[in-house]
C-alpha positions as protocol buffer text, in pm:
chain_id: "A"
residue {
  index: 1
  type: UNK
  ca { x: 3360 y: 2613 z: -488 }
}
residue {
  index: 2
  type: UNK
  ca { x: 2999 y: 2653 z: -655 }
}
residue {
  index: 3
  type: UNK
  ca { x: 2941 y: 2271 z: -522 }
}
residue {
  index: 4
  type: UNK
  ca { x: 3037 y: 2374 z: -148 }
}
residue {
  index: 5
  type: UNK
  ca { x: 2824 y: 2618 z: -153 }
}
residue {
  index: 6
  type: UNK
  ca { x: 2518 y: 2384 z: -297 }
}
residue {
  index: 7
  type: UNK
  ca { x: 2597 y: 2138 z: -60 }
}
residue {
  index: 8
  type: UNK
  ca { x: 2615 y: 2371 z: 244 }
}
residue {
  index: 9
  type: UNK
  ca { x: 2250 y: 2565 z: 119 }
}
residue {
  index: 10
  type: UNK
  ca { x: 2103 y: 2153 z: 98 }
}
residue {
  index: 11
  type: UNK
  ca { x: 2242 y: 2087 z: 492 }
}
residue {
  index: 12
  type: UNK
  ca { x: 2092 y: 2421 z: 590 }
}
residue {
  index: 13
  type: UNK
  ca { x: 1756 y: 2333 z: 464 }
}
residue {
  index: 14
  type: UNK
  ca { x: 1805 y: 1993 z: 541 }
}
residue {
  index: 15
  type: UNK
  ca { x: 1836 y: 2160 z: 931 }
}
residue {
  index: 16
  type: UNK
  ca { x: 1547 y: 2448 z: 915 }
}
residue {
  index: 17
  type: UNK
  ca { x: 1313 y: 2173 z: 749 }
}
residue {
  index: 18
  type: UNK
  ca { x: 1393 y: 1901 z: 992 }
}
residue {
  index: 19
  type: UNK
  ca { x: 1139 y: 1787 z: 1257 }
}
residue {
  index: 20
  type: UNK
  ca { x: 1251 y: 1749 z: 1648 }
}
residue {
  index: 21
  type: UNK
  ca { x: 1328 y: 1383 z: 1590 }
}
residue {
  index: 22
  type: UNK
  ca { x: 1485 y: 1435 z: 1289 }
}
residue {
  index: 23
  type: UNK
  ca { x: 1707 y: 1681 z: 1433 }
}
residue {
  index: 24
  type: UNK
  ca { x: 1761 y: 1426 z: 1759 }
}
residue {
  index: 25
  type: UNK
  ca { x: 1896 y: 1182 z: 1489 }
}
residue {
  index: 26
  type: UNK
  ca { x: 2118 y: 1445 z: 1323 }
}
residue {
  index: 27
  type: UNK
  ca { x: 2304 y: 1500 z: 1667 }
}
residue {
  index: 28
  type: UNK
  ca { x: 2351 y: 1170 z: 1748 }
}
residue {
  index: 29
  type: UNK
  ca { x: 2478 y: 1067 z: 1376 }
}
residue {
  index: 30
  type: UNK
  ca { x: 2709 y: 1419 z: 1426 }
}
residue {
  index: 31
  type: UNK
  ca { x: 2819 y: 1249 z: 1794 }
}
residue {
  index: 32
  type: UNK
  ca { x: 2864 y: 947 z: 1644 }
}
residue {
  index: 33
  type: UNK
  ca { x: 3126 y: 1059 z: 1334 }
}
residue {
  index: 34
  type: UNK
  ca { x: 3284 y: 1287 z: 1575 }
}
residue {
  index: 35
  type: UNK
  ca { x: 3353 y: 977 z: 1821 }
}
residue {
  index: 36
  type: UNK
  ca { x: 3466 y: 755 z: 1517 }
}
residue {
  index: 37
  type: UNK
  ca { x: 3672 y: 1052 z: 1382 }
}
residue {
  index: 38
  type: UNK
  ca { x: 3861 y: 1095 z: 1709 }
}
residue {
  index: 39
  type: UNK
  ca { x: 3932 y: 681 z: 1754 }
}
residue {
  index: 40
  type: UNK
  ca { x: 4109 y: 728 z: 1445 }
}
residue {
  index: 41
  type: UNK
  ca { x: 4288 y: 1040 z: 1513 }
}
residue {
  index: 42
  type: UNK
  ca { x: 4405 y: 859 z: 1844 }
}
residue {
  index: 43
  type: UNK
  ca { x: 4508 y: 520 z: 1598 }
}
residue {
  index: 44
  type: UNK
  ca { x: 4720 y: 831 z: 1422 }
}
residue {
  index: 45
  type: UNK
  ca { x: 4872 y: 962 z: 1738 }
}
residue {
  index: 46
  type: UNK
  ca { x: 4725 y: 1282 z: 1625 }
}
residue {
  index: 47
  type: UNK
  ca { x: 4619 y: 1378 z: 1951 }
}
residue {
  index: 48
  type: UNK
  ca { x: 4529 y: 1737 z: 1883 }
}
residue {
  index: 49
  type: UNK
  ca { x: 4268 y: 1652 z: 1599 }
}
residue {
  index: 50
  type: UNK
  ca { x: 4136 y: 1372 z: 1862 }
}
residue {
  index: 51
  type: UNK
  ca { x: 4076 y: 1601 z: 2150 }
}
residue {
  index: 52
  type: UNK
  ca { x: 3890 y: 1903 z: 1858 }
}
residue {
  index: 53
  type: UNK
  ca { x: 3658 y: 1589 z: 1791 }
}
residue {
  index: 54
  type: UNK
  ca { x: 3610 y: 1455 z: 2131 }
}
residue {
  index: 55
  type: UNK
  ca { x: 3468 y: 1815 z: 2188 }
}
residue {
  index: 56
  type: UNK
  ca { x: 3276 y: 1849 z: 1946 }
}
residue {
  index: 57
  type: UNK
  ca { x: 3103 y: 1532 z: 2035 }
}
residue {
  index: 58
  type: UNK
  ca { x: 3075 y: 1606 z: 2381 }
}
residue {
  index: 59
  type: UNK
  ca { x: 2889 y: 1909 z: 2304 }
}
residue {
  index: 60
  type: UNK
  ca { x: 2653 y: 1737 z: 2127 }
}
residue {
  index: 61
  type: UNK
  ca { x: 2625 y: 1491 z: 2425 }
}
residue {
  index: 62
  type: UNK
  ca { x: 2578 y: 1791 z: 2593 }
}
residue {
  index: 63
  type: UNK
  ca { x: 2297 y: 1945 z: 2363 }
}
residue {
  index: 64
  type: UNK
  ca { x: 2123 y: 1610 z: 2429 }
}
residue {
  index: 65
  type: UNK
  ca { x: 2122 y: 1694 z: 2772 }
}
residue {
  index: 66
  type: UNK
  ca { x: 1985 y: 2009 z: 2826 }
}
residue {
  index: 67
  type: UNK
  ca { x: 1713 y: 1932 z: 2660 }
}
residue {
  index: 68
  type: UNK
  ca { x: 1549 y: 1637 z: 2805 }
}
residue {
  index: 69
  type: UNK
  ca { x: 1273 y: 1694 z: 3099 }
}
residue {
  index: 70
  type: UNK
  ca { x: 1383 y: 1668 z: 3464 }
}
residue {
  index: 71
  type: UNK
  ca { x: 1065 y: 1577 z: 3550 }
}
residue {
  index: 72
  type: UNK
  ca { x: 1047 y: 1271 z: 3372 }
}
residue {
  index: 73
  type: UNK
  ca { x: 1192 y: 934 z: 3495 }
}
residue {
  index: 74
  type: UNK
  ca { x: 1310 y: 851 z: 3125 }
}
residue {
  index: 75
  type: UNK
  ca { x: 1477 y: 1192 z: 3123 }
}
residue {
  index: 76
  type: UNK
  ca { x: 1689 y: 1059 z: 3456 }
}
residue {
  index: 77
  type: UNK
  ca { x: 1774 y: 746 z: 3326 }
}
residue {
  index: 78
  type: UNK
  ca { x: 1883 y: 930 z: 3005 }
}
residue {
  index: 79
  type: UNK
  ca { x: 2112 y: 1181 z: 3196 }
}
residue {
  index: 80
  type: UNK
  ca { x: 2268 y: 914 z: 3349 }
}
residue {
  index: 81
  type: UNK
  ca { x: 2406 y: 701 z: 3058 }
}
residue {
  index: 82
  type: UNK
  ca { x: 2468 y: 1048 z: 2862 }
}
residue {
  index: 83
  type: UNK
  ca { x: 2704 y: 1168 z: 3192 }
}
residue {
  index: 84
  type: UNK
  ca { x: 2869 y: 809 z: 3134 }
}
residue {
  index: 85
  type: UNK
  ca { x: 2927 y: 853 z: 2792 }
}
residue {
  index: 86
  type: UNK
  ca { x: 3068 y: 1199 z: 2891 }
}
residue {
  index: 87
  type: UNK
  ca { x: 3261 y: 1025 z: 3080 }
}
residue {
  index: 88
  type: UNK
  ca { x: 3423 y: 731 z: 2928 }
}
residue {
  index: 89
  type: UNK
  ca { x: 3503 y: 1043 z: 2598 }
}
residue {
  index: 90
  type: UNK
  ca { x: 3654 y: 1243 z: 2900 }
}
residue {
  index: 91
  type: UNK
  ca { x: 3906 y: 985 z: 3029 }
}
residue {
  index: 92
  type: UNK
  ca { x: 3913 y: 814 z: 2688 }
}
residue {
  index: 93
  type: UNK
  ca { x: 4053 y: 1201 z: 2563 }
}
residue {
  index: 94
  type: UNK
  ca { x: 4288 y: 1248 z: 2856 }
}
residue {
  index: 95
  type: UNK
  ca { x: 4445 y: 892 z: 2881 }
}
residue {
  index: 96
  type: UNK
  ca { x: 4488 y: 834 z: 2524 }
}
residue {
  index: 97
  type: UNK
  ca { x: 4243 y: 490 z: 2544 }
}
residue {
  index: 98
  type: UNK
  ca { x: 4037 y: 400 z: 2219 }
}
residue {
  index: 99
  type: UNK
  ca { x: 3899 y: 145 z: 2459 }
}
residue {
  index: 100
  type: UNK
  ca { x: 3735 y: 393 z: 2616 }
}
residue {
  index: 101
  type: UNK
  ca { x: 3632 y: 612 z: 2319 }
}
residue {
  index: 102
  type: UNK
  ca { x: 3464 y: 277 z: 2184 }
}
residue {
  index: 103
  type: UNK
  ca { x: 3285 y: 246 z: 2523 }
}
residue {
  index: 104
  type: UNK
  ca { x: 3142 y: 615 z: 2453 }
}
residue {
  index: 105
  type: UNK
  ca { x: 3051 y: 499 z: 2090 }
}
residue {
  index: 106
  type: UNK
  ca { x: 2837 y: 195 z: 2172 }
}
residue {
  index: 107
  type: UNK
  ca { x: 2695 y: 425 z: 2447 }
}
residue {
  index: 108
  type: UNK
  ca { x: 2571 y: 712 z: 2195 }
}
residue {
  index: 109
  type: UNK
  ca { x: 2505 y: 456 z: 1900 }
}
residue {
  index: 110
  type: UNK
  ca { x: 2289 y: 233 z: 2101 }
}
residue {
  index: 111
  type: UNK
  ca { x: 2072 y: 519 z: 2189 }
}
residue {
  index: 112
  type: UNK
  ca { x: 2086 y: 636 z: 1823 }
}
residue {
  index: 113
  type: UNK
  ca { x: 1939 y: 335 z: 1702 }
}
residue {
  index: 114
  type: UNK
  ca { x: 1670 y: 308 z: 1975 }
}
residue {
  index: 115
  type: UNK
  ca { x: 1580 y: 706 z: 1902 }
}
residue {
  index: 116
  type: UNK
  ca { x: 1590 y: 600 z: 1523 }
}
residue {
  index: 117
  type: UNK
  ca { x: 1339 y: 257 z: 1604 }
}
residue {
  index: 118
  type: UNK
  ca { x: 1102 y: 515 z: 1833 }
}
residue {
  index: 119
  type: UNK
  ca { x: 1066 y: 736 z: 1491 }
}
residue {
  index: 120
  type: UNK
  ca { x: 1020 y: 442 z: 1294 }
}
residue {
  index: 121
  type: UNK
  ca { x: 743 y: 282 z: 1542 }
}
residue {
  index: 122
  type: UNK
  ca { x: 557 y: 680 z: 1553 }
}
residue {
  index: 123
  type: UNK
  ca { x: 523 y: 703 z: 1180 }
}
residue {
  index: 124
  type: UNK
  ca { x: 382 y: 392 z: 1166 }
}
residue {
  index: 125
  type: UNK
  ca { x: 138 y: 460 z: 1413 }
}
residue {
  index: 126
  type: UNK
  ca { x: 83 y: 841 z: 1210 }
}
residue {
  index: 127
  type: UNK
  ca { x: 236 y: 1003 z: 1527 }
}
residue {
  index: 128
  type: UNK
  ca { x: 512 y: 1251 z: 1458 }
}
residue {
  index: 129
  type: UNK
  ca { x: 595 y: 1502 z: 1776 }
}
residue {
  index: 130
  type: UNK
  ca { x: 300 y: 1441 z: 1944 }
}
residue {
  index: 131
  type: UNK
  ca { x: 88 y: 1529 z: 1661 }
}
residue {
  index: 132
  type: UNK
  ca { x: -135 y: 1325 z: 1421 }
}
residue {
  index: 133
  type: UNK
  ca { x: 72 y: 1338 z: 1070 }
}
């Protein structure tokens, strides 16, 4: 019990310490087990632990969205292939179809590992959230 509650005071800290784009790459790493989690639950015909993962993935996905700028074209072009993703998790939940969860997973990692290249690429450069590091 004493290790659960070490472990949950580290991801806490872990979470108030965190820059932006280190908290960007903990949603999409969250999205991304959830997705995973929820192929397997639907490999299991466990279809009620699928659908409690598919949601919590969309809500990331959702997260994601709310917080990107309207008034910026890469913001648009964003919203569009996170509505997709929605999507493909939304009919991949209803219709049973890990083809379609694994459409929603490609989606969400590809843009994980471009968000995780883009932090990569600013700390070389000594650019961390718009500010010199």
């Amino acid at each position: 019990m004493a290790i659960n509650k070490q472990y949950q005071a580290y991801q806490n800290n872990a979470v108030n310490t965190a820059s932006s784009g280190e908290l960007t790459m903990m949603l999409y790493n969250g999205c991304v087990k959830f997705i995973k989690r929820a192929i397997q639950h639907t490999e299991n015909n466990d279809y009620a632990s699928k659908n409690e993962q598919i949601q919590k993935a969309q809500d990331i996905i959702t997260e994601l969205m709310l917080t990107l700028d309207p008034n910026v074209e890469l913001s648009k072009q964003l919203m569009a292939l996170y509505d997709y993703a929605q999507f493909q998790l939304r009919e991949g939940n209803i219709k049973n179809d890990v083809s379609l969860l694994q459409e929603g997973l490609s989606i969400v990692e590809e843009l994980r590992d471009t968000w995780k290249q883009v932090m990569l690429e600013s700390r070389k450069s000594g650019y961390e959230n718009g500010a010199r590091v």
